[in-house]
N, C-alpha and C positions, 0 to 999 in steps of 0.2 A: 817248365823251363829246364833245360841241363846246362851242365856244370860249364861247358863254352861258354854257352848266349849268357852266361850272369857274368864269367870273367872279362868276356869282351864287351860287358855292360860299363863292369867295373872299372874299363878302361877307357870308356867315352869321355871324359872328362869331368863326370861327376866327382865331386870332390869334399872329404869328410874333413871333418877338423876335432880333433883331439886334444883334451881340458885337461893339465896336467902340472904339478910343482915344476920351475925352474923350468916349463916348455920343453922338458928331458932332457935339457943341456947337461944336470949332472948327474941326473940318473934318472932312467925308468920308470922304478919300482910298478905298480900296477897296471901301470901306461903298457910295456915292456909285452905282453901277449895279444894288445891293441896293435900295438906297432907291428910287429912280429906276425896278424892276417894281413893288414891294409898293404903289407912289403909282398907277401906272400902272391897277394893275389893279384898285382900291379896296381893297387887302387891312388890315387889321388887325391896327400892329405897333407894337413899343417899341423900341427901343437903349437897350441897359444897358451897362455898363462890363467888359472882360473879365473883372475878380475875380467875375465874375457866373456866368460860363460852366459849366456843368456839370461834373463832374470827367470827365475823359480822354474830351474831347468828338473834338478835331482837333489839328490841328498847328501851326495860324495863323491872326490875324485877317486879316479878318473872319470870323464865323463868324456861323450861323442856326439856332437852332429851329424845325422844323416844328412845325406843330399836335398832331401826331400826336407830338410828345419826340423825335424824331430831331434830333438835332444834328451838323452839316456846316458844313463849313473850304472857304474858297479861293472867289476873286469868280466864274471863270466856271463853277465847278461849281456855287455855285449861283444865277448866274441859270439856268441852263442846269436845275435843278429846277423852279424857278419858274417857268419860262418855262413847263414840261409842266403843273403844277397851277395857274396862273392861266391858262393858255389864251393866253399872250401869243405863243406862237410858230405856225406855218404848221397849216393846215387838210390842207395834201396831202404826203405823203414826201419832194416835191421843196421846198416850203415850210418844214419843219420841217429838212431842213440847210442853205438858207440862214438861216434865226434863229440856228444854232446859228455860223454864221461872222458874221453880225450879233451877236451875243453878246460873242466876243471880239473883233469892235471898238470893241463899244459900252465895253465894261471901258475900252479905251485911252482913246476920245471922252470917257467919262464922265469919267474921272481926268486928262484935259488939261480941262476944263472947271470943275472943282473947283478943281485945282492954279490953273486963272487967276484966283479970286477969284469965279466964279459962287455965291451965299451959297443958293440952292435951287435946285439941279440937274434937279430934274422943269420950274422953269417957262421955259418952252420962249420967252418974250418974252426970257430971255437968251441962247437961244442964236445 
């Protein structure tokens, strides 16, 4: 598959849902590079409140619903999902593990970025 056919996948109407304190009304925090593919990629999602979470989902928020009822714990696992089904990451072998070390920076940049008071993390006139 390339990197189109998964973004115009991501854009059929499937829709992710994101487990997170306060549903990110007042902040981010690990949510905040979840939010920051799902935006990226056009995808289709909500954040609800953890008592929302599926029973014996994961371990910790953040957590995500895939489209497909899979449900997954822990920020660089899953950008590092979404990275493969939005198509956000490398087109060649060598491409896709650097995303995947851009991933876990992005976690840090993204959560120093939140943590400074950035009030929407996708738009890029703050960073």
């Amino acid at each position: 598959k390339n990197d189109e056919h998964l973004r115009r996948s991501a854009m059929s109407g499937d829709s992710y849902t994101v487990y997170y304190w306060t549903k990110c009304a007042k902040f981010y925090g690990r949510a905040g590079p979840i939010v920051l593919c799902l935006e990226d990629a056009g995808a289709s999602y909500e954040v609800k409140d953890p008592a929302d979470v599926p029973p014996n989902a994961g371990f910790a928020f953040p957590m995500l619903t895939l489209p497909d009822g899979l449900t997954i714990a822990q920020t660089p696992a899953i950008c590092d999902v979404l990275g493969e089904r939005l198509g956000l990451n490398g087109a060649t072998p060598e491409a896709k593990i650097l995303s995947k070390q851009y991933t876990r920076a992005s976690v840090r940049h993204g959560l120093r970025l939140i943590c400074s008071g950035v009030s929407r993390p996708w738009n890029t006139s703050d960073v």
